[in-house]
C-alpha positions in Angstrom: 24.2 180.1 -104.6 23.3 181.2 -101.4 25.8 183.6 -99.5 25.5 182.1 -96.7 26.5 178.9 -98.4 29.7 178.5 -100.3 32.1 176.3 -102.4 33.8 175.5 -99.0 31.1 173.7 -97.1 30.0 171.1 -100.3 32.6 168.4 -99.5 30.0 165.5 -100.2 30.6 163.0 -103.4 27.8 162.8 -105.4 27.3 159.2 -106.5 26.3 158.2 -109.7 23.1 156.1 -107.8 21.5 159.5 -106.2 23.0 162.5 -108.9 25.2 163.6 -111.7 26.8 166.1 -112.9 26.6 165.3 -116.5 24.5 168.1 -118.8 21.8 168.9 -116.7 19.4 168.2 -119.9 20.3 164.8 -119.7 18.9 163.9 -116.1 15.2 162.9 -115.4 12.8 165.7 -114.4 12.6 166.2 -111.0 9.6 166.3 -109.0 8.5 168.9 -106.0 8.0 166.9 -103.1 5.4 167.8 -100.1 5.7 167.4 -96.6 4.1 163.9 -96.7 7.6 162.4 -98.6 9.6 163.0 -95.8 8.0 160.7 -93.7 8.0 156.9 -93.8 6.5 155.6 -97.1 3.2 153.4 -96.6 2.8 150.9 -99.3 -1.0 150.3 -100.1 -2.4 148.2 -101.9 0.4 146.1 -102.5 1.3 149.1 -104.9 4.9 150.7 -104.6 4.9 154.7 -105.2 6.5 155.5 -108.4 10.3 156.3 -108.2 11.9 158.5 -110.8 14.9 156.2 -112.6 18.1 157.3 -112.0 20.0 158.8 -115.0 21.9 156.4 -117.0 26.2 156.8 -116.8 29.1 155.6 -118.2 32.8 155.7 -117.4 33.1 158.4 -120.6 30.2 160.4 -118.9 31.8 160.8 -115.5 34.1 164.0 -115.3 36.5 161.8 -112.5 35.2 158.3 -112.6 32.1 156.3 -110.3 30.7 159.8 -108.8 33.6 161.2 -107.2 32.8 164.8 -108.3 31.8 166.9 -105.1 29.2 169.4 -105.5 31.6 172.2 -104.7 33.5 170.9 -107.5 30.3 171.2 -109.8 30.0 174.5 -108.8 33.4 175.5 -109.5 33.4 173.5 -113.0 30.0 176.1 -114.2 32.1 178.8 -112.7 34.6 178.2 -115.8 32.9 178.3 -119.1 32.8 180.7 -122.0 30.1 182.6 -120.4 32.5 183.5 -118.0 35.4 184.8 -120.2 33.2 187.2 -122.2 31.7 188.2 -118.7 35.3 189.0 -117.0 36.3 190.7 -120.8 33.0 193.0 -120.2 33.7 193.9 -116.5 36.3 197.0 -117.8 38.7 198.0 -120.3 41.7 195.6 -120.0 45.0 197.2 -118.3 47.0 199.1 -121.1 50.7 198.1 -121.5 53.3 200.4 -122.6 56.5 199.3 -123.4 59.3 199.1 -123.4 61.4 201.8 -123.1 64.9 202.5 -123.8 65.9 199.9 -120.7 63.1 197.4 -121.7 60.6 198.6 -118.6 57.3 198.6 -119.3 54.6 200.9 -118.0 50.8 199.7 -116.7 48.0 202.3 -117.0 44.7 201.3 -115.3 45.9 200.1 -111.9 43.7 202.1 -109.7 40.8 200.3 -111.4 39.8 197.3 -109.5 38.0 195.7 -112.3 40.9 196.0 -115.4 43.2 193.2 -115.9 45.5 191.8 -118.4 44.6 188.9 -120.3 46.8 185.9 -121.0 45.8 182.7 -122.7 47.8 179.5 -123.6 46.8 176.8 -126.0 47.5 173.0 -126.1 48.5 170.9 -129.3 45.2 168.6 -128.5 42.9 171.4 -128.3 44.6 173.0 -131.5 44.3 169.0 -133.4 40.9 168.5 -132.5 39.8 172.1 -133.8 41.8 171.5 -136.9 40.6 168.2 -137.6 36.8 170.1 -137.3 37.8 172.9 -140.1 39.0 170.4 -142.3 40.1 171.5 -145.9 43.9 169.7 -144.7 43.9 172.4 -141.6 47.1 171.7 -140.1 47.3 172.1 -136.3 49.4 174.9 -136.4 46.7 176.7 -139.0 44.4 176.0 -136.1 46.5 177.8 -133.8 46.7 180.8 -135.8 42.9 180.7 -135.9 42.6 180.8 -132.4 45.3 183.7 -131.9 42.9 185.8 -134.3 39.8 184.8 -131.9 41.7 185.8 -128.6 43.6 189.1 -130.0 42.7 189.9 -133.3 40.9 193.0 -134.1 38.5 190.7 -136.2 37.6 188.5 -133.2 36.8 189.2 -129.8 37.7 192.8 -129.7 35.5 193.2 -132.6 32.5 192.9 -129.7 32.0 193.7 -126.0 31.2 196.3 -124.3 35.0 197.0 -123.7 36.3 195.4 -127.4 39.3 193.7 -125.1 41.1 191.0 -126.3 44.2 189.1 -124.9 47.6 190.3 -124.7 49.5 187.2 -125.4 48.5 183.8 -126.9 51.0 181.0 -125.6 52.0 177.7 -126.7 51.6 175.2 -123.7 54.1 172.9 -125.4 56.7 175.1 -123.9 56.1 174.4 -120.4 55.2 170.8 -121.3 58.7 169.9 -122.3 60.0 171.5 -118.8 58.1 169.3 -117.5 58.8 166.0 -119.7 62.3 167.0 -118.1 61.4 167.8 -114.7 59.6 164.3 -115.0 62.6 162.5 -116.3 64.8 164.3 -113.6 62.3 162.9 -110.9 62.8 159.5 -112.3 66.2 159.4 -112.7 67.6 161.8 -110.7 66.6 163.2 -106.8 64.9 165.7 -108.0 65.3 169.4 -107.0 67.4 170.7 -104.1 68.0 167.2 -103.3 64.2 166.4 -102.8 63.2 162.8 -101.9 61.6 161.4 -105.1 58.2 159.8 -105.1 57.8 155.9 -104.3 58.5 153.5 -107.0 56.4 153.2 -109.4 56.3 156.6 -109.9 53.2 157.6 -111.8 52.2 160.5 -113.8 50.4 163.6 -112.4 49.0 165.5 -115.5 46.2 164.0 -116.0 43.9 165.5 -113.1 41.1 163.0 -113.7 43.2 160.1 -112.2 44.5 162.7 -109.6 40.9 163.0 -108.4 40.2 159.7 -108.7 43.3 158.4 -107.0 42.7 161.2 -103.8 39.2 160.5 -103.4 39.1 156.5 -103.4 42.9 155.0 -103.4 45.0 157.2 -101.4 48.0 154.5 -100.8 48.9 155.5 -104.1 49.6 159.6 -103.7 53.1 158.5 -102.6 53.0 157.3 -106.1 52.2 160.5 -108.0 54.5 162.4 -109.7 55.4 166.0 -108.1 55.7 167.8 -110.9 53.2 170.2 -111.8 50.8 169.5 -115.1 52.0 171.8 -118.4 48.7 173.7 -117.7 49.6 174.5 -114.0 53.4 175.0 -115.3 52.1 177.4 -117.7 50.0 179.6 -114.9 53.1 179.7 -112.3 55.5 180.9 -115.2 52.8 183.4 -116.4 51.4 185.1 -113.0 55.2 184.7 -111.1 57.2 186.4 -114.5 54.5 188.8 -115.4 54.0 189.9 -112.0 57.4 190.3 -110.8 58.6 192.3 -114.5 55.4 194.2 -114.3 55.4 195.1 -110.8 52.1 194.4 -110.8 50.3 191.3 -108.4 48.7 187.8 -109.7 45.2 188.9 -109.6 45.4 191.3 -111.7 46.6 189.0 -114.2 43.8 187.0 -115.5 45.1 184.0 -116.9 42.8 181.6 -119.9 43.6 178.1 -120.4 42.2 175.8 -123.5 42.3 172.2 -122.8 41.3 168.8 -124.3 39.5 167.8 -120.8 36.9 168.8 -118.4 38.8 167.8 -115.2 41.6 170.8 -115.9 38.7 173.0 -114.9 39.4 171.0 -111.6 43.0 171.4 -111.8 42.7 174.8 -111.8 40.4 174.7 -108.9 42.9 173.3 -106.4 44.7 175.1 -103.8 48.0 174.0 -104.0 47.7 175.9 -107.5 47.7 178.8 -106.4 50.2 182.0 -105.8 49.5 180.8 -102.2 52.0 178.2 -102.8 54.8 180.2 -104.3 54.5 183.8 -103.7 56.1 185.4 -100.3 53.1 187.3 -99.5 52.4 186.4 -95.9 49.3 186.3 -96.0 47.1 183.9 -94.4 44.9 183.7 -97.7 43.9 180.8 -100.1 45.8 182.6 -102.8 45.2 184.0 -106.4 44.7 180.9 -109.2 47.4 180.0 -111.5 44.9 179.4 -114.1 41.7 181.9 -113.6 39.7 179.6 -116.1 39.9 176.8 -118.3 37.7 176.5 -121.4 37.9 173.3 -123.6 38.0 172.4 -127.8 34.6 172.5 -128.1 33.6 175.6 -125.8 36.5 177.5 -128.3 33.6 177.3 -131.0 30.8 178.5 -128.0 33.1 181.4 -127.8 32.9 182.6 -131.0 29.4 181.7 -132.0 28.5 184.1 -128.6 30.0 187.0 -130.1 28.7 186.1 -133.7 31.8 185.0 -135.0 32.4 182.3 -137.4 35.6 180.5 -136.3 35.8 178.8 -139.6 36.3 182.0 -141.3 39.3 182.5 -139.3 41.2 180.4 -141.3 42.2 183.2 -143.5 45.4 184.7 -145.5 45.5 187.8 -142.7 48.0 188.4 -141.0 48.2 187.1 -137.4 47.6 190.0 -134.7 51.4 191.2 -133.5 52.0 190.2 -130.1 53.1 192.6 -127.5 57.1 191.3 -126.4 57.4 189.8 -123.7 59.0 191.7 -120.4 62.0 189.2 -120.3 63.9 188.3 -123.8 64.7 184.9 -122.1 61.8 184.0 -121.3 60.0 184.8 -124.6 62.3 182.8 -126.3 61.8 180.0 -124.3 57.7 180.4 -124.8 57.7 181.3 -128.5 60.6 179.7 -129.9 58.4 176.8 -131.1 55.6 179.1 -132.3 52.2 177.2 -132.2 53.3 173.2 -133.4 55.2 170.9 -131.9 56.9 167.9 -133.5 57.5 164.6 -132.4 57.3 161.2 -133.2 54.0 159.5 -132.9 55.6 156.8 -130.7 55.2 159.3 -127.9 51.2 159.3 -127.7 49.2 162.3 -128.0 48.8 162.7 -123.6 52.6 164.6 -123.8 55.2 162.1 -124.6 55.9 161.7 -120.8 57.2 157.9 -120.3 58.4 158.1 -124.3 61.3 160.6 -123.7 62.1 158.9 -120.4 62.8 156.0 -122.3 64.8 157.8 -124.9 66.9 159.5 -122.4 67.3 156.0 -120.6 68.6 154.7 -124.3 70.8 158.0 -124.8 72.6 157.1 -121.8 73.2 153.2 -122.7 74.7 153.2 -126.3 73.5 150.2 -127.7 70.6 149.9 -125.4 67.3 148.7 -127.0 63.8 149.2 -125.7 61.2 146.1 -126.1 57.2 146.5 -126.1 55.0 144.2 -124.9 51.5 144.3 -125.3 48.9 144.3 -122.5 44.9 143.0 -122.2 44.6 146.1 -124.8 45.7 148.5 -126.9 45.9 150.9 -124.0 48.2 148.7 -121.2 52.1 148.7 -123.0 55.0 147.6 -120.7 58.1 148.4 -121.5 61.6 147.1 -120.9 65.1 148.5 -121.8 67.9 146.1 -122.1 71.4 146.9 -122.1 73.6 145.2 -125.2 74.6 142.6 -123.0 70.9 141.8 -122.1 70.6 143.5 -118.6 67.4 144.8 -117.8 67.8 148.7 -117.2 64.3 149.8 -116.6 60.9 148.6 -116.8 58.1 151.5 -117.4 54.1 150.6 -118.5 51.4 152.7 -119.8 47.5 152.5 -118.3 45.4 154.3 -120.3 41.7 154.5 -119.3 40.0 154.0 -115.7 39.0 150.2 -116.7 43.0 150.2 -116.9 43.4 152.2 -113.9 41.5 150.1 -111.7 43.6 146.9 -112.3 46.9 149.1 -111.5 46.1 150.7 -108.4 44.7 147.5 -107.5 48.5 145.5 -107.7 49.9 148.7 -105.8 47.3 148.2 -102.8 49.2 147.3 -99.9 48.9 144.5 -97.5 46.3 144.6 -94.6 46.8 142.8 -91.2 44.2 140.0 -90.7 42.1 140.9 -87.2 42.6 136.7 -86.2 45.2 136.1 -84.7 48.2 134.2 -86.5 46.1 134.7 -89.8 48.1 135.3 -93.3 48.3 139.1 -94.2 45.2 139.3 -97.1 43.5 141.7 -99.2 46.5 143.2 -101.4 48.5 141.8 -104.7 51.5 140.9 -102.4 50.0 137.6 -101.4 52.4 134.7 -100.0 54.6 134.0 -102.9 52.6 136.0 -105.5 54.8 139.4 -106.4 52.8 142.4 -108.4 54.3 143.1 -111.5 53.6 146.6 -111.1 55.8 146.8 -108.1 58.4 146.4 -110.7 57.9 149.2 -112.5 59.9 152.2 -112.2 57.2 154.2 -113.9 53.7 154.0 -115.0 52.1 156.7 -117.6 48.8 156.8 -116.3 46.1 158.5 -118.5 42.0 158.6 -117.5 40.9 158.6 -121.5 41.6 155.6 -123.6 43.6 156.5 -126.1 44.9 159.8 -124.5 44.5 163.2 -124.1 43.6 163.9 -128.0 40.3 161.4 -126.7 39.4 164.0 -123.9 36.1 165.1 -123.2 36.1 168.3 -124.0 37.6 167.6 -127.6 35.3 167.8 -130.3 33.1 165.0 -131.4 32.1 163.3 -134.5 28.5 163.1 -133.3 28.9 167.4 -133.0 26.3 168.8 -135.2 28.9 170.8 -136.2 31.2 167.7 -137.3 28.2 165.9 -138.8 27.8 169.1 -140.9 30.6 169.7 -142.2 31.8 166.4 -143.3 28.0 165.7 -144.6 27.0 163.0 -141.9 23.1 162.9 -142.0 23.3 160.6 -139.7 24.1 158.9 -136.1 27.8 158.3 -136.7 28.7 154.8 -135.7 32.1 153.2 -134.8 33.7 152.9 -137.7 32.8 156.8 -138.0 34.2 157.6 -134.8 37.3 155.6 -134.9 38.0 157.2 -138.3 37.5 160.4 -136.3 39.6 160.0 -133.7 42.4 158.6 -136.3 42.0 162.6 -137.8 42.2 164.1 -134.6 45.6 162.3 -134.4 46.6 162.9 -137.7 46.4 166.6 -137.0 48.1 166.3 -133.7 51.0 165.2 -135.4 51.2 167.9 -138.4 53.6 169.2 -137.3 56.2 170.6 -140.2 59.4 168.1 -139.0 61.8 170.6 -140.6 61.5 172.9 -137.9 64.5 173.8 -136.7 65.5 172.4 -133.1 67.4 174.8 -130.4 70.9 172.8 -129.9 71.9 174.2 -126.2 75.9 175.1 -126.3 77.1 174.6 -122.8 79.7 177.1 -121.0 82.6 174.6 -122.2 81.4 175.2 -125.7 79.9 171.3 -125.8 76.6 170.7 -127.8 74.0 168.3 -126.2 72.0 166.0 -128.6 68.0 166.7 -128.5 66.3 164.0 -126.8 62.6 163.9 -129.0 63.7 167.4 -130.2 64.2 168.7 -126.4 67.4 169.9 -125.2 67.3 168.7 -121.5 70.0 171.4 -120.3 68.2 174.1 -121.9 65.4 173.6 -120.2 67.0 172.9 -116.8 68.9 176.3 -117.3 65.8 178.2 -118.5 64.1 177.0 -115.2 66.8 177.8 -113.0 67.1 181.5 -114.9 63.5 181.7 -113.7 63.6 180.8 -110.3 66.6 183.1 -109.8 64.7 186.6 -111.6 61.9 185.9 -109.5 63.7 184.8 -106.3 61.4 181.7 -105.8 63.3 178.4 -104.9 62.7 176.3 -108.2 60.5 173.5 -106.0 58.1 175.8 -105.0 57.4 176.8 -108.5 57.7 172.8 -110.4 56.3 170.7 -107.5 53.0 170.3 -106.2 51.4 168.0 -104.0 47.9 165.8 -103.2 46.2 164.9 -100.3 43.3 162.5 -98.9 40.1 163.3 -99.5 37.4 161.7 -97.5 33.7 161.8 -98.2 31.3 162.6 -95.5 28.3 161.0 -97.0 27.2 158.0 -95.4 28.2 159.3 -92.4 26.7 159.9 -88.6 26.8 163.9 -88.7 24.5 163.6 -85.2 26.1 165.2 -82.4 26.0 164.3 -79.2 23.2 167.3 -78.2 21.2 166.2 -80.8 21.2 162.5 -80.2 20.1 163.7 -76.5 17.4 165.1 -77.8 16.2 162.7 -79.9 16.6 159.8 -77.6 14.4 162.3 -75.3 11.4 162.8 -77.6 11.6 158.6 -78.4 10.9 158.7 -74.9 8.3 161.4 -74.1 10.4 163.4 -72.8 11.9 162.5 -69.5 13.3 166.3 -68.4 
């Protein structure tokens, strides 16, 4: 990239009909074109110059759906690769940690080297499923787990190699920040929110997934007042990291470099954006775009790129050693509230494999309405549920849906368009779902779990395929796996997400007047609430700043007059001869 050019200035969309940002392998070869192509094509001979075909796409090959990736967004997705984590682990010996002392401070050596950092990583339960249902041999996602601990910190994985043999200092669990935010969500459903925060318009719809955040920014804005504020588990997961670590260590974000493993190509987005950033948290005042919450984002599949790179087998992984001992945490609090699960999770498949967001806002709902019962109705598909809980009596109490898929997607956002004005004069408002004596049933929703993969996040495309040639070799497939295969794949994939052992033991939360609150799906609401507001108050950040997040508009600038007004003088001038 040229240094005169950066990330900054590429704000066009690439559309599927001129380029595409699927594996560059995949595209037609391009041709060099001479000075004669940029003028006016001469057809002769009745023949038509040949025309290179444009590449072939689907909905499951677009990162955000009908070509609204930018080209600065292409460039910051190869940024974040596997490549780049062995790079940044070869730059210089990590920062070494002593610790802790007698008062539980902790000491960092290294500082007055630019280049040395700490490494953090943090997992999630899809990326753990999919890897799990690849080993095989009844690998239980929380086996898979372990296997990855050993990659990132054991001595026989990726300190085994590099120039500087570093490895990462702590391996977390993102279902710890996910169920903050399952009841930061439900809060913002049911409650005002934080510090008495407006919540968002009804319906409110999920945020996490950040292929329907682009999508929604970049072609439907009328629905951002929609989205939910609350930050993503992967975004959770950076703030807590960078804003604990920093503030315990006395150290700043950017020397904290921070590895996320996700199910999805789009979190390498998420972790691109700006309101992501220690910018939006951090009292620095400085007029700077901020340090990144998540440094980079690596998916299921890259996880096996990783080890291959550095000559590992991951399969061998799976082995009786014992798992590398983590370094404790600087706050006892916090720890517990990031290891306490260990790597699993468990919950009841009713929730979906995308988090469980609209699943335990419907349990709460029925928690708080003995007798209550919750009704399902099926939509055009397997992914569009609606949802309705009824008090005893029969009273409706809320009304929630699911959209899974951008096929799905489309017919939502399409009900929540609003009314235009008609330009004639005493014309009927047009062009929306609110139509004279038609009323969108998506209006009454009070929320929507919106999802960009059909079937959920376990279906992302960064997980694993069955069409892998390392699937196909290890479950004997010689070959082209068909649908059958790949449904019987996914069904695996699922299987493993839900391994979980159910006998683990759940945290019940004892409140100051000694009373015990009943786990909602195995979360205790109030211990999470108090764990937040422990967090906010040790690292003097207003609880808002670190939960919420926001979106914004973005408009495309191709298709558009760029001309200025000098240059449209000029050209009118030459048409002309001249004239001055």
């Amino acid at each position: 990239m040229s240094a005169i050019l950066s990330a900054d200035d590429l704000n066009d969309f690439i559309s599927p009909g001129v380029a595409c940002i699927k594996p560059v392998e995949t595209l037609p070869p391009s041709t060099t074109a001479d000075a004669s192509s940029l003028e006016t094509e001469v057809i002769l001979d009745g023949q038509q110059p040949e025309v290179a075909q444009p590449a072939k796409i689907t909905l499951t090959d677009c990162l955000a759906c009908s070509g609204c990736v930018t080209s600065a967004e292409a460039v910051l997705v190869s940024l974040q690769s596997h490549s780049e984590v062995l790079n940044t682990l070869d730059l210089g010996p990590s920062l070494d940690l002593l610790g802790p002392d007698a008062d539980g401070r902790y000491t960092v050596h290294g500082l007055e080297d630019e280049s040395r950092k700490l490494f953090v990583a943090s997992v999630s339960p899809q990326s753990r499923a999919s890897l799990a249902a690849t080993c095989g041999r009844n690998i239980t996602e929380k086996e898979a787990g372990q296997m990855i601990q050993r990659l990132l910190m054991g001595e026989e994985g990726l300190r085994a190699g590099g120039r500087w043999h570093n490895g990462f200092a702590w391996v977390f669990d993102t279902n710890a920040a996910r169920e903050a935010c399952l009841v930061l969500g439900s809060d913002e459903v049911l409650n005002e929110g934080i510090g008495g925060a407006s919540r968002p318009a009804k319906p409110i719809l999920t945020s996490s997934c950040p292929g329907w955040v682009c999508y929604a920014e970049k072609t439907h804005p009328y629905v951002l007042p929609h989205l939910s504020r609350v930050k993503s588990p992967q975004a959770l997961m950076g703030t807590l990291i960078k804003s604990t670590l920093s503030k315990f260590l006395g150290i700043s974000p950017d020397r904290i470099w921070h590895l996320a493993v996700m199910p999805c190509f789009d979190k390498k987005l998420e972790a691109s954006r700006e309101e992501l950033t220690d910018a939006a948290w951090a009292r620095t005042g400085k007029a700077s775009r901020g340090v990144r919450d998540v440094d980079c984002v690596i998916t299921s599949k890259e996880v096996l790129m990783l080890a291959e790179s550095r000559g590992i087998n991951f399969f061998d992984l799976a082995s009786s050693r014992p798992l590398p001992r983590q370094t404790p945490f600087p706050d006892a609090r916090i720890e517990k509230f990031l290891c306490s699960r260990g790597s699993s999770h468990s919950q009841s498949s009713a929730a979906g494999t995308s988090g469980g967001y609209l699943y335990f806002i419907l349990q709460e709902i029925k928690a708080r309405h003995p007798g209550s019962d919750i009704q399902t109705t099926k939509g055009r598909n397997a992914d569009v549920v609606e949802y309705t809980v009824t008090s005893a009596s029969g009273e409706v109490i809320f009304k929630a849906a699911k959209y899974y898929g951008f096929r799905n997607i489309q017919n939502l956002v399409r009900k929540l368009k609003p009314a235009s004005a008609s330009r004639i004069f005493g014309a009927r408002t047009a062009g929306s779902a609110r139509r004279t004596g038609v009323k969108s049933t998506a209006l009454d929703y009070a929320y929507v779990e919106v999802m960009a993969c059909p079937g959920g996040c376990t279906n992302g495309g960064g997980q694993i395929k069955v069409d892998d040639p390392v699937v196909m070799g290890r479950r004997g497939l010689s070959s082209k796996p068909g649908p059958s295969e790949q449904k019987e794949w996914l069904s695996l994939v699922d299987e493993a997400y839900f391994s979980a052992d159910e006998s683990e033991d759940v945290d019940v939360h004892v409140g100051a007047d000694g009373s015990q609150e009943v786990p909602v799906n195995g979360i205790s609401p109030s211990y999470a609430r108090d764990t937040l507001a422990y967090w906010a108050s040790t690292t003097g950040i207003a609880l808002d700043k670190l939960v919420y997040t926001s979106y914004r508009e973005v408009v495309s600038d191709v298709g558009k007059d760029k001309t200025t007004d000098t240059e449209r003088v000029i050209q009118l001038a030459s048409k002309v001869g001249g004239g001055w």
